[in-house]
C-alpha positions as CSV (number, residue, x, y, z in Angstrom):
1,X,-8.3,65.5,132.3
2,X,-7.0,66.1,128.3
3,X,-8.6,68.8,127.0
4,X,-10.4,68.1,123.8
5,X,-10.2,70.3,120.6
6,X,-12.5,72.7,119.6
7,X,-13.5,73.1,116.0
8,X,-14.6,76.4,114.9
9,X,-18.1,77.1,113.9
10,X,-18.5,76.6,110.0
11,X,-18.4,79.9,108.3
12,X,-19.1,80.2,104.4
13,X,-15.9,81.3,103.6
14,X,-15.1,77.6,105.1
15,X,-17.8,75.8,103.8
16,X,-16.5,77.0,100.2
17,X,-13.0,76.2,101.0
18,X,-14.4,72.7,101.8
19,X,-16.3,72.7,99.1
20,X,-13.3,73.4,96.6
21,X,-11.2,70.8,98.4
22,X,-13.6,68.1,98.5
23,X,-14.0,68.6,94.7
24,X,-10.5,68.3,93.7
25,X,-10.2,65.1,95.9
26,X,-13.2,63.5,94.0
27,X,-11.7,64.9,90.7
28,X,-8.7,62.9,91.4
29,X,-10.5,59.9,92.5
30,X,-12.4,60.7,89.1
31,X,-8.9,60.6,87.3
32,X,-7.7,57.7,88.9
33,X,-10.9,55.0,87.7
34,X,-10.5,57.5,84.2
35,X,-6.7,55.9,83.8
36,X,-9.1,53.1,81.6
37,X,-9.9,55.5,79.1
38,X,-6.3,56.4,78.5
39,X,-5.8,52.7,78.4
40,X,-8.3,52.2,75.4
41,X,-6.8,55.5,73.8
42,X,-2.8,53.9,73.7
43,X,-0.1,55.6,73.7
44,X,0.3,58.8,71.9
45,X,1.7,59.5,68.5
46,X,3.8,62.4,69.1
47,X,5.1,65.0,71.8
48,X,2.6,67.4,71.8
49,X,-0.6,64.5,71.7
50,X,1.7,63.3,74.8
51,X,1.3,67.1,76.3
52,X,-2.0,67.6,75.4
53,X,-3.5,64.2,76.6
54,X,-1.7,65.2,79.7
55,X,-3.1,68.5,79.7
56,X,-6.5,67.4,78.7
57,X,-7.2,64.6,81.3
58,X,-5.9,66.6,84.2
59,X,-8.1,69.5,83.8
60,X,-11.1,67.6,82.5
61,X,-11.0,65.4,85.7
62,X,-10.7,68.3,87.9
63,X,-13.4,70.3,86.3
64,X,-15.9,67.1,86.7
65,X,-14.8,67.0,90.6
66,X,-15.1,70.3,91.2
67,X,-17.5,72.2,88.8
68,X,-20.7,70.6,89.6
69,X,-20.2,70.2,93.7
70,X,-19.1,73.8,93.5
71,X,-22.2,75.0,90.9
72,X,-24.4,73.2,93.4
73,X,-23.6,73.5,96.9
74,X,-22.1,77.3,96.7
75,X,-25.6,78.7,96.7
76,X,-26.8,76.0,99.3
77,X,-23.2,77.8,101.4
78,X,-24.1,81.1,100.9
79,X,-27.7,81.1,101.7
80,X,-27.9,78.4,104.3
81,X,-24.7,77.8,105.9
82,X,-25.3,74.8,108.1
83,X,-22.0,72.5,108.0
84,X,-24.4,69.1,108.1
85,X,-26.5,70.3,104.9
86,X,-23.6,71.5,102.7
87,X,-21.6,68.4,103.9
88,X,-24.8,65.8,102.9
89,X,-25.5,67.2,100.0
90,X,-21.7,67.4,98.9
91,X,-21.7,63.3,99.9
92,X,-24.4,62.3,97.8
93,X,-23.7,64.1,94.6
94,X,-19.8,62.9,95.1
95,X,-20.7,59.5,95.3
96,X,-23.7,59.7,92.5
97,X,-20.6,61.4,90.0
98,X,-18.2,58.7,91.1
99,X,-20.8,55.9,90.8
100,X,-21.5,57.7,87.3
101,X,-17.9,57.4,85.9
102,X,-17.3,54.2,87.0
103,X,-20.7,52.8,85.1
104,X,-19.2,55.3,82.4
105,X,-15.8,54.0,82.2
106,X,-16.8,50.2,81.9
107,X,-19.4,50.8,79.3
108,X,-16.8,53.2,77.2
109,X,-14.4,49.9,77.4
110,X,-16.5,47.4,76.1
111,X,-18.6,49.8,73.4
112,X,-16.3,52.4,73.3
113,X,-19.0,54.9,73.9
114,X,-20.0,57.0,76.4
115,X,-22.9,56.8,79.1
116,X,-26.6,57.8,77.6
117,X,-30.2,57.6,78.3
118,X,-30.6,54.9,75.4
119,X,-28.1,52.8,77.0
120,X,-29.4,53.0,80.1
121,X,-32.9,52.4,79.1
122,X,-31.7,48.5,78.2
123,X,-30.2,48.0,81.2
124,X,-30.8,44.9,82.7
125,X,-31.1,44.1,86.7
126,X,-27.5,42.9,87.3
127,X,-26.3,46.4,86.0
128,X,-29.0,48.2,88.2
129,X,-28.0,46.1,91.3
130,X,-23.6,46.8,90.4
131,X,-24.6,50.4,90.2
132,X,-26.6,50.3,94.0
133,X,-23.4,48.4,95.3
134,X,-21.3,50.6,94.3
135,X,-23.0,53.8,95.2
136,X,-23.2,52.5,98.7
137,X,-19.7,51.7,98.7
138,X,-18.9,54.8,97.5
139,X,-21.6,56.6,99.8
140,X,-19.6,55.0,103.3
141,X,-16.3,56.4,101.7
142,X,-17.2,59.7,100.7
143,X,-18.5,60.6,104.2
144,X,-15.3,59.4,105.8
145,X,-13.4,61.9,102.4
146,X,-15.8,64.8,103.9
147,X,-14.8,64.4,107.6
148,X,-11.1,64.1,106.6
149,X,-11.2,67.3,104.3
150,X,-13.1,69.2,106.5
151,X,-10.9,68.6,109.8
152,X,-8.2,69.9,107.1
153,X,-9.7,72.9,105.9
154,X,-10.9,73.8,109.9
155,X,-7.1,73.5,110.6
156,X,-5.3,75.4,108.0
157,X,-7.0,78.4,106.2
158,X,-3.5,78.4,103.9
159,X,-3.8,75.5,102.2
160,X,-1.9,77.1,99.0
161,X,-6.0,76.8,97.3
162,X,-5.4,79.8,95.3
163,X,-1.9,78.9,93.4
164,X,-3.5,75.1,93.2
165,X,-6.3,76.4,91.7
166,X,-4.4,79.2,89.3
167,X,-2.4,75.9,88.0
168,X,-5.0,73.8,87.0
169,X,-6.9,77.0,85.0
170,X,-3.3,76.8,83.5
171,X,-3.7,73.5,82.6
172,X,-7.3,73.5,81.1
173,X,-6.1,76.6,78.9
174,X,-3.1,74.8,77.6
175,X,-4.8,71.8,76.6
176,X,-7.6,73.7,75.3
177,X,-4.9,76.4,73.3
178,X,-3.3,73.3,71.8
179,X,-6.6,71.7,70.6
180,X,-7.6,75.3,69.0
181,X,-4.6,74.5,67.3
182,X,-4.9,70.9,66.0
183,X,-8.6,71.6,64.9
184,X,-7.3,74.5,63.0
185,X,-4.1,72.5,61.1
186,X,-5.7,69.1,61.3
187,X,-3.2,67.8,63.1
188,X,-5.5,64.2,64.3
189,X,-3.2,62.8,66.4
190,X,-4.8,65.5,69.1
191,X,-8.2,66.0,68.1
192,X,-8.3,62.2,68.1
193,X,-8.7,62.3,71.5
194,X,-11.5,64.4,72.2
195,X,-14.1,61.2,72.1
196,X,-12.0,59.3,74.8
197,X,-13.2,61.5,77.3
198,X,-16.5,62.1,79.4
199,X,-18.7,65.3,78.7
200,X,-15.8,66.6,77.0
201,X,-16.3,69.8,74.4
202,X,-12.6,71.4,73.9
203,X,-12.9,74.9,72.3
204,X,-12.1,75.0,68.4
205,X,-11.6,78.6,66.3
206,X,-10.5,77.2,63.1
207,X,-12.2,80.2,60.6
208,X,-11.4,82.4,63.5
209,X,-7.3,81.9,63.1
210,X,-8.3,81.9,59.6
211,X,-10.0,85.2,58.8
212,X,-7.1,86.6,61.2
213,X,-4.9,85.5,58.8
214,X,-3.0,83.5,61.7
215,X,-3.9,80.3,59.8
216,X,-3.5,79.6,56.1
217,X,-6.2,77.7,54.9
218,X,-4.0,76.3,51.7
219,X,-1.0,75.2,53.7
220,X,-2.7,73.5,56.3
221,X,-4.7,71.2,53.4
222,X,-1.1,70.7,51.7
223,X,0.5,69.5,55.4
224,X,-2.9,67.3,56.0
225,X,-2.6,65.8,53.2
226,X,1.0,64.8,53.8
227,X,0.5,63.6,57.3
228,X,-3.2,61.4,55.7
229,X,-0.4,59.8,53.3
230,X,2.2,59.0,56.3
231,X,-0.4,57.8,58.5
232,X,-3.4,57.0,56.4
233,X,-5.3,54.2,59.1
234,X,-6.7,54.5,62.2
235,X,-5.6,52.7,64.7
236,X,-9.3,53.3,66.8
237,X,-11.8,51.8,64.1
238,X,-12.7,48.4,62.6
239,X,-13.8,49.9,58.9
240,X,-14.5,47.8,57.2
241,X,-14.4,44.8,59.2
242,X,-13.4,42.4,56.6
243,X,-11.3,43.8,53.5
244,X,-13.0,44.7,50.4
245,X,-13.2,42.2,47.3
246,X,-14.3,44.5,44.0
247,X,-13.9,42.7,41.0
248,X,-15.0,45.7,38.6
249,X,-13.6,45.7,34.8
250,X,-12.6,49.1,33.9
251,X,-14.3,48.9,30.7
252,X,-17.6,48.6,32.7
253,X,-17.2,52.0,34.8
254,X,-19.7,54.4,35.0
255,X,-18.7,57.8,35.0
256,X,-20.8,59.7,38.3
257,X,-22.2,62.9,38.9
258,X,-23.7,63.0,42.7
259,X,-25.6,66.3,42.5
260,X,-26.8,66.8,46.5
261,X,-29.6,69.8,47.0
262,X,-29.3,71.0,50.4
263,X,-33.1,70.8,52.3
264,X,-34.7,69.0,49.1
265,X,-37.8,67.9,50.1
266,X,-38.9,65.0,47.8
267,X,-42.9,66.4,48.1
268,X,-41.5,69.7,46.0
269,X,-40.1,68.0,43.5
270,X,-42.6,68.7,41.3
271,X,-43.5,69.4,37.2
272,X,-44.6,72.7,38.5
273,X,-41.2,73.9,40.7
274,X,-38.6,71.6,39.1
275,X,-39.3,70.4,36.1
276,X,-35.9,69.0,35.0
277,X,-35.5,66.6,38.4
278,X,-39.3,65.7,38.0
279,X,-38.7,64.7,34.2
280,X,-35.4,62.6,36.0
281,X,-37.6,61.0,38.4
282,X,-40.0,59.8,36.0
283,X,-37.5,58.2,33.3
284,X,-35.2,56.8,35.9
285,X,-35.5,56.1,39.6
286,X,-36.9,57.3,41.8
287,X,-36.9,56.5,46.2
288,X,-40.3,58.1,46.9
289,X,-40.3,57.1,51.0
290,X,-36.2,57.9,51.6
291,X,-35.1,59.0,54.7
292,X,-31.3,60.9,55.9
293,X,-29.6,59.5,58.7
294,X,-29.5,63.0,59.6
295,X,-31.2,66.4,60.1
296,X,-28.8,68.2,59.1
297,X,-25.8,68.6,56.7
298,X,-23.3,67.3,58.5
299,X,-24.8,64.1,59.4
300,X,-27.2,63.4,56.2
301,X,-23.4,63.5,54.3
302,X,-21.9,61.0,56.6
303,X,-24.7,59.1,56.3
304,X,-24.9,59.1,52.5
305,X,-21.4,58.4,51.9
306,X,-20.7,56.2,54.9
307,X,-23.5,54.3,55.7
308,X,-22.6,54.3,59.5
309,X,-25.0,56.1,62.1
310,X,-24.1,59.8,63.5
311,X,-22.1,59.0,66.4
312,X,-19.1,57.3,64.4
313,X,-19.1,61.4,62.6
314,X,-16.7,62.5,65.3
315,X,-14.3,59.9,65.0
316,X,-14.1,59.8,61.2
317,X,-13.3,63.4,61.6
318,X,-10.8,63.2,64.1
319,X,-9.1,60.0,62.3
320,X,-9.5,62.1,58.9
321,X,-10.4,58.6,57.6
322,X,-12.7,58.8,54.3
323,X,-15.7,56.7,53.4
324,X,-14.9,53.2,51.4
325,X,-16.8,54.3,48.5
326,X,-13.9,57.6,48.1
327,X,-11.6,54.5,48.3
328,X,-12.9,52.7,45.9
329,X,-13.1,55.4,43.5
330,X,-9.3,55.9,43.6
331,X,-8.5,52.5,43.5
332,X,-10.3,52.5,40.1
333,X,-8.6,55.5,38.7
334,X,-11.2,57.9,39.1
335,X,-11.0,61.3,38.2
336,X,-12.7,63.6,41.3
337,X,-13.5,67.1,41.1
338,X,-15.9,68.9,43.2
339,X,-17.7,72.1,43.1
340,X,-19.5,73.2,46.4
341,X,-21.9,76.5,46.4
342,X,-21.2,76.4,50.7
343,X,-17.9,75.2,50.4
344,X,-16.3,71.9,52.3
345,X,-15.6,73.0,55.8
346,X,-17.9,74.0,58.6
347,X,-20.5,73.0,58.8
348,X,-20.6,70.1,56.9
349,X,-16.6,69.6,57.6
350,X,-16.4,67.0,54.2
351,X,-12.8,68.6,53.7
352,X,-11.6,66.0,56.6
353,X,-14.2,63.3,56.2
354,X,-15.7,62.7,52.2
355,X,-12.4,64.5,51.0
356,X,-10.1,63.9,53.5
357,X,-7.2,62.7,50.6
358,X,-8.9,64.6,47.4
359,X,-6.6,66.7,46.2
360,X,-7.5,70.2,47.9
361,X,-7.2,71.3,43.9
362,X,-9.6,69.6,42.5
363,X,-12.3,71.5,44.5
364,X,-14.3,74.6,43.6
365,X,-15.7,76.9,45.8
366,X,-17.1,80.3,44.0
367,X,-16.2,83.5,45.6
368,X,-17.3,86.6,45.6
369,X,-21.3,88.0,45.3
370,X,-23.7,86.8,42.6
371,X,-25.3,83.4,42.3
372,X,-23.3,80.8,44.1
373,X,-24.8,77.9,42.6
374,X,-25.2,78.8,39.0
375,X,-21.3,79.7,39.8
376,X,-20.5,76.3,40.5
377,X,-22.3,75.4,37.5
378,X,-20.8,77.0,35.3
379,X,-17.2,75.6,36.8
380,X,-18.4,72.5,36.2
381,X,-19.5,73.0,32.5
382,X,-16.2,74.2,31.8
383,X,-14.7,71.2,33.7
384,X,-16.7,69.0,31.8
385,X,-15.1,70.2,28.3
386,X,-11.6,70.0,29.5
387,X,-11.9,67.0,30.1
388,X,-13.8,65.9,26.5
389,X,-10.6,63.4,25.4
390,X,-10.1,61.8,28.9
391,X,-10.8,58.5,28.8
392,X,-10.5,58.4,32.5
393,X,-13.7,57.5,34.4
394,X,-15.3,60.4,36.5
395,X,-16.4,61.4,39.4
396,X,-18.5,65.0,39.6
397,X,-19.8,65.8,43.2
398,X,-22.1,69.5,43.1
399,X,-23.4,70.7,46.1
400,X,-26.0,73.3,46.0
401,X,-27.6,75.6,48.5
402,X,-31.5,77.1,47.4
403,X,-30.0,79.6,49.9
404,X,-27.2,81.1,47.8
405,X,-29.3,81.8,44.5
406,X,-29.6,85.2,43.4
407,X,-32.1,87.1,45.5
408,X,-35.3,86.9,44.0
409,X,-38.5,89.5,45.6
410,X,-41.7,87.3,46.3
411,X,-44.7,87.9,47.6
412,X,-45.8,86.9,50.8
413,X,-48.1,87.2,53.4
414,X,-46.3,86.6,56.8
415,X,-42.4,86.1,57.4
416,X,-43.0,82.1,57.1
417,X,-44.8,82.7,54.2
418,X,-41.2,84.3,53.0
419,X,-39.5,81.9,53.9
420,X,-41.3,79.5,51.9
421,X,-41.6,81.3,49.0
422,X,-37.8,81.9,49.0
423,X,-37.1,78.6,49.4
424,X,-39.0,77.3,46.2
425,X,-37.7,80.1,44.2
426,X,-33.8,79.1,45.4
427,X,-34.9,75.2,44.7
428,X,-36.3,76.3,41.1
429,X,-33.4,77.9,40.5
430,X,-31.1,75.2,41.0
431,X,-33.5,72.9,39.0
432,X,-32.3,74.6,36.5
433,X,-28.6,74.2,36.7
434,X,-29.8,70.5,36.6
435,X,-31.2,70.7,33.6
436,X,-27.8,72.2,31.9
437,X,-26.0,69.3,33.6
438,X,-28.4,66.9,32.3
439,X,-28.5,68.6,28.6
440,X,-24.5,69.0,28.5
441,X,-23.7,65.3,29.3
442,X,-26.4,64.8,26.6
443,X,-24.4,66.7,23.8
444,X,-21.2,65.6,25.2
445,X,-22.9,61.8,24.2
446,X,-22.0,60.9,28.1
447,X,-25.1,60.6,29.2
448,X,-25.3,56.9,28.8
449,X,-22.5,55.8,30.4
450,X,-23.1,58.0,33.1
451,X,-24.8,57.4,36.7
452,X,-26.7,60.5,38.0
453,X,-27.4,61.3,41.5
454,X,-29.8,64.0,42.7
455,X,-30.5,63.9,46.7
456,X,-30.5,66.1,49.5
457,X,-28.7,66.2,52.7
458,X,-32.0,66.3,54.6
459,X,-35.2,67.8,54.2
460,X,-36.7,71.2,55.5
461,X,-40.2,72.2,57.7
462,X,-42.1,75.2,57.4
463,X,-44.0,74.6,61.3
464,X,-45.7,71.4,59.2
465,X,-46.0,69.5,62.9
466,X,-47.7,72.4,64.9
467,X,-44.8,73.3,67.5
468,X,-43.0,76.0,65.8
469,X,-40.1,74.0,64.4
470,X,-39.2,76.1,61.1
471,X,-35.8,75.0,59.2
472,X,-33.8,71.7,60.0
473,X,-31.6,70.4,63.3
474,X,-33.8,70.8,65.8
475,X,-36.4,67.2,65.7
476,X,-36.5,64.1,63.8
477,X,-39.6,64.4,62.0
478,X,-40.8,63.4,58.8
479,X,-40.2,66.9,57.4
480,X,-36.8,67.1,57.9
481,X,-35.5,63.7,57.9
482,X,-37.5,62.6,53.9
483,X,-35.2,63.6,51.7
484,X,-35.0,63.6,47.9
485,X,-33.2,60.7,46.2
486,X,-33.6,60.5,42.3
487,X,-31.1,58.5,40.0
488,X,-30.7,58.0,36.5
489,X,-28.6,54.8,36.1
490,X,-27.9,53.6,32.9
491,X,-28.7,50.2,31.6
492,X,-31.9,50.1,34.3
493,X,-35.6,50.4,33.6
494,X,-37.2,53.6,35.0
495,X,-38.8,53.0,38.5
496,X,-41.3,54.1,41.1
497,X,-39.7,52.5,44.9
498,X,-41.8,53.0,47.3
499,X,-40.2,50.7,50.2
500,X,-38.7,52.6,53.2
501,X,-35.1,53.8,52.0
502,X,-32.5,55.6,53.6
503,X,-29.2,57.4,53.0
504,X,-27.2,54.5,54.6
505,X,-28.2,52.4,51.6
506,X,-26.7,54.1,49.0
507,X,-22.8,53.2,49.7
508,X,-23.7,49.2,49.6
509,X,-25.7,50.1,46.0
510,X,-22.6,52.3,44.8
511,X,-20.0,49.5,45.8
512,X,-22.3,46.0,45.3
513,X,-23.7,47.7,41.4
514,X,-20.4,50.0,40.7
515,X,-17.5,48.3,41.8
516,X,-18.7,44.5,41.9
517,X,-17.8,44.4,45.3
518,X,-18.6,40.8,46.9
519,X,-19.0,41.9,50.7
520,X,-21.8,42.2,52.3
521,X,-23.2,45.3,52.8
522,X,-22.8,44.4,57.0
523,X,-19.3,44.4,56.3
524,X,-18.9,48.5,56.3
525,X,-22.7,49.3,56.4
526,X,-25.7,49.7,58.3
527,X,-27.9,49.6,55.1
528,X,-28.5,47.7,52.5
529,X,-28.4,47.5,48.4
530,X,-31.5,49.9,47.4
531,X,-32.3,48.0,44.7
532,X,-33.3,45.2,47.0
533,X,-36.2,47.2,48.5
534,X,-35.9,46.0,51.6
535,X,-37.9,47.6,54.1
536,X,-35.9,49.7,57.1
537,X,-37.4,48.2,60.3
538,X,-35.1,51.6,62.1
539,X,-32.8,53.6,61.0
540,X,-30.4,55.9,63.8
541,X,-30.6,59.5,62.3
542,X,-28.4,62.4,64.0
543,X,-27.8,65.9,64.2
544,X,-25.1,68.1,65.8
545,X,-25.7,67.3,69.4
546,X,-28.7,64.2,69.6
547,X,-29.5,61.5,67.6
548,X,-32.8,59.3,67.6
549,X,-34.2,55.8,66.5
550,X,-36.7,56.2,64.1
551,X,-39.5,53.8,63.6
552,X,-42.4,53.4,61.3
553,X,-44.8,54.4,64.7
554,X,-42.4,56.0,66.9
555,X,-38.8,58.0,67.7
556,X,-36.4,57.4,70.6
557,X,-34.6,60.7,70.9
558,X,-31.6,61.3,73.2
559,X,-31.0,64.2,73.8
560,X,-28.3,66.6,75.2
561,X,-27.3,65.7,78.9
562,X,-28.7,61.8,78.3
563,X,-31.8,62.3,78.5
564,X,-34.5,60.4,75.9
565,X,-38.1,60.9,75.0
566,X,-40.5,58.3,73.5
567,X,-42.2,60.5,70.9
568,X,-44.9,59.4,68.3
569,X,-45.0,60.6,64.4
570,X,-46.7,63.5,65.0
571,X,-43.3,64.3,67.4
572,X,-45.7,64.4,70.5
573,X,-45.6,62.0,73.4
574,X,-47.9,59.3,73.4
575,X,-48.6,57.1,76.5
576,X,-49.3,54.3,74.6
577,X,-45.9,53.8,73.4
578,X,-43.4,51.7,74.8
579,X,-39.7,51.1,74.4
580,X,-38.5,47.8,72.0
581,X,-35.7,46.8,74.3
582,X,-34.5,44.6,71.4
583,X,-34.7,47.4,68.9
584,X,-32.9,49.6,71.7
585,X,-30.4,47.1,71.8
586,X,-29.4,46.1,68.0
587,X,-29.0,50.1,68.1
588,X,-26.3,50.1,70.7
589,X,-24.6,47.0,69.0
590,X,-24.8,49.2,65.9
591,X,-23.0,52.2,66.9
592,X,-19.9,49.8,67.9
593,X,-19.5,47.4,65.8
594,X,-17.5,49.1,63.8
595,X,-14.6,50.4,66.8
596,X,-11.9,48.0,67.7
């Protein structure tokens, strides 16, 4: 009679070998359907974007087989190590994270996005019945993957784990050593792959190297700019989708001065806290109900200058790829010089998206104590004079901060009260340096021929709502998404607007009213010409890590991890409200339309 083998009783030292084991097998069977996203990247552009796309996949894949089975069924191991729990347990999450990537995988090649709760909130039944298929599929094969690994691992204890696993932490730290690199010398054709990937967030340390004098802030702008004028198009977008036609006379140019007022809430500009951009308001136009696409710097920029929603940020960065209107204003000759109170890097980062081929000399960043802003100022006064027999049209950009004013002691009841209180006194300040600008381009007899911008990245919230928010980028409600938007365009009677506006507006007004240009604003835009007054029905507003669909009654937020809420305008959940499916899908359409 054969004698039939004995396996020996699971221990946890074996139920964590299996554990590690089954992990890397999924991660590969992870890699394997993740071969599509390296399809829709193409082939790389140089040696080391070959290494690190290498480098990159293989670790990323095996962290997403091994990290969460090993993060959730160690402690299961340890405390209760029964070989039929740990091995169930393991089955079903393998086969939901497999499932996952696969649904992943197909919707990154058709949108070119990755997997979140808002896309998965329009799913229809067809896509809910694939999935089930699938998981059960997947469910059958993943127990048969268990039984094989574990018969392995109860077999051979040497199973050369250790050097595997001391390779592939190799691995991760050299793709993630050569993306610390290529974020800090803007070298895109790596960092142009960090999108391609699922729940990937590769380590950057650019002012690090920087203030340890390992990177040189100059030289790396000088060999950026020479690789943007090799290699100036991307090869991953669609922007614009039809070429532009701008039939502007160069007689007819406006010069521009685009002053943006970090956190200006439109309710405090007032006669009493800043008199000169009241007085502007008043005598030319003024957006009384505009919104950012963003709450906070970063994105309320890209949405100003772009006119695309939040999520196309990381590819415009990567790509280095500025906004049409930049374009525009070189193709027209345009003199541009900028003079930034926070500078043009983190964490705005408009050095590689607004600027990406300005000339690194033509902006101004003040340095050392005193007042910032009035510093920046007073570089652009002197600007402005040197420049008194160009006939060249301009383009001024000042960014201010009510931050970096001169301190200033107020009186206040509570540290919110502070706060406040600090916060007019930094915006009064700067309403001042507005009202030089306004009264030198007076003298200088510019004033006329010269289109003036005052906005605001986003706006600000002293705990307005009730739930402690205080600051900006961390909801979507009315207090930090208004913002400020004040022009004085020549040629154009003053006027109150009092339609829904929004930042993504203002490139279509700037290329349609500037430049002549003959596209529609659909053509590189998801707004429209301001002076239309057309309504927004929603607008996609973002911030570092979320983004949401605001409507009139209600915001679809997706946050971190996928998840969404249904929130009213008081930012509270309502049970009342339900999801637009069509709204949620014109959304989704929006934020790749513009990808090849």
């Amino acid at each position: 009679m054969a004698e039939t083998e004995v396996l020996p009783i699971p221990t946890r030292g074996a139920l964590l070998r299996w554990i590690g084991w089954f992990g890397l097998a999924n991660g590969v069977l992870a890699a394997l359907i993740g071969l599509r996203y390296l399809l829709a990247f193409g082939m790389p552009e140089s040696g080391v974007a070959t290494l690190y796309v290498s480098l990159a996949f293989i670790a990323q894949f095996a962290v997403i087989g091994f990290i969460p089975l090993m993060l959730l069924l160690a402690p299961v191991a340890l405390l209760l190590p029964r070989k039929s729990l740990v091995i169930l347990l393991g089955v079903l999450l393998a086969a939901v994270g497999l499932s996952i990537i696969i649904l992943d995988a197909n919707i990154f090649a058709q949108y070119r996005y990755h997997l979140n709760g808002m896309t998965v909130a329009i799913f229809e039944t067809s896509t809910w019945v694939f999935t089930g298929v699938i998981f059960v599929v997947l469910l059958g094969f993943q127990f048969m993957l268990a039984d094989m690994t574990w018969k392995q691992v109860s077999k051979k204890r040497n199973c050369h784990g250790s050097l595997l696993a001391l390779i592939l932490t190799l691995v991760w730290f050299g793709g993630q050593g050569i993306h610390i690199w290529a974020d800090a010398t803007a070298y895109s054709p790596v960092t142009s792959f960090t999108r391609y990937l699922p729940a990937y967030y590769p380590m950057k340390a650019k002012r690090r190297l920087a203030s340890l004098g390992w990177v040189d802030p100059d030289t790396v702008e000088q060999q950026r700019m020479l690789r943007q004028a090799d290699a100036p198009e991307s090869g991953q977008l669609a922007y614009p989708l039809n070429p532009l036609v701008c039939n502007a006379a160069d007689a007819s140019l406006y010069n521009i001065v685009f002053i943006l007022i970090d956190a200006l809430r439109p309710d405090k500009v007032t006669a009493e806290f800043t008199p000169n951009i009241y007085a502007l308001a008043q005598q030319g136009q003024n957006f009384k109900y505009h919104y950012s696409g963003g709450n906070s710097s970063r994105m309320g920029i890209f949405s100003m200058f772009y006119g695309l929603p939040s999520p196309y940020w990381q590819v415009f960065y990567d790509t280095q790829r500025q906004p049409l209107v930049m374009e525009q204003l070189l193709v027209n000759n345009y003199e541009v010089a900028a003079f930034s109170a926070v500078g043009f890097g983190s964490p705005s980062q408009i050095d590689r998206t607004l600027f990406a081929n300005i000339d690194p000399a033509s902006r101004f960043v003040p340095e050392g104590g005193g007042d910032k802003n009035h510093a920046a100022t007073a570089a652009w006064r002197d600007w402005l004079v040197s420049r008194a027999d160009n006939t060249k049209p301009a383009f001024s950009f000042l960014y201010y901060d009510p931050g970096k004013s001169g301190t200033v002691n107020v009186d206040a009841v509570d540290e919110l009260d502070q706060k406040y209180q600090s916060y007019l006194t930094g915006v009064a300040e700067i309403d001042k340096d507005v009202g030089l600008i306004l009264a030198d381009l007076d003298v200088a007899g510019q004033l006329d021929n010269t289109l003036v911008i005052v906005t605001s990245d986003h706006g600000y919230e002293f705990d307005e709502l009730g739930l402690g928010y205080v600051g900006h980028a961390s909801n979507y409600g009315p207090y930090q998404l208004r913002s400020t938007l004040v022009m004085h365009w020549p040629d154009r009677a003053a006027q109150q607007f009092s339609h829904r506006s929004a930042h993504q507006d203002l490139p279509a007004t700037l290329l349609q009213e500037i430049f002549a240009c003959e596209n529609s604003a659909s053509d590189y835009s998801s707004g429209s010409n301001l002076f239309k007054a057309k309504n927004w029905d929603w607008i996609i507003a973002g911030s570092y890590n979320s983004h949401a669909i605001v409507e009139p009654d209600k915001l679809v937020v997706t946050n971190p991890g996928g998840f969404i809420e249904l929130l009213g305008p008081d930012y509270r959940p309502d049970p009342e409200l339900e999801l637009d499916a069509g709204v949620m899908q014109d959304a989704v359409i929006e934020m790749r339309r513009f990808y090849k």
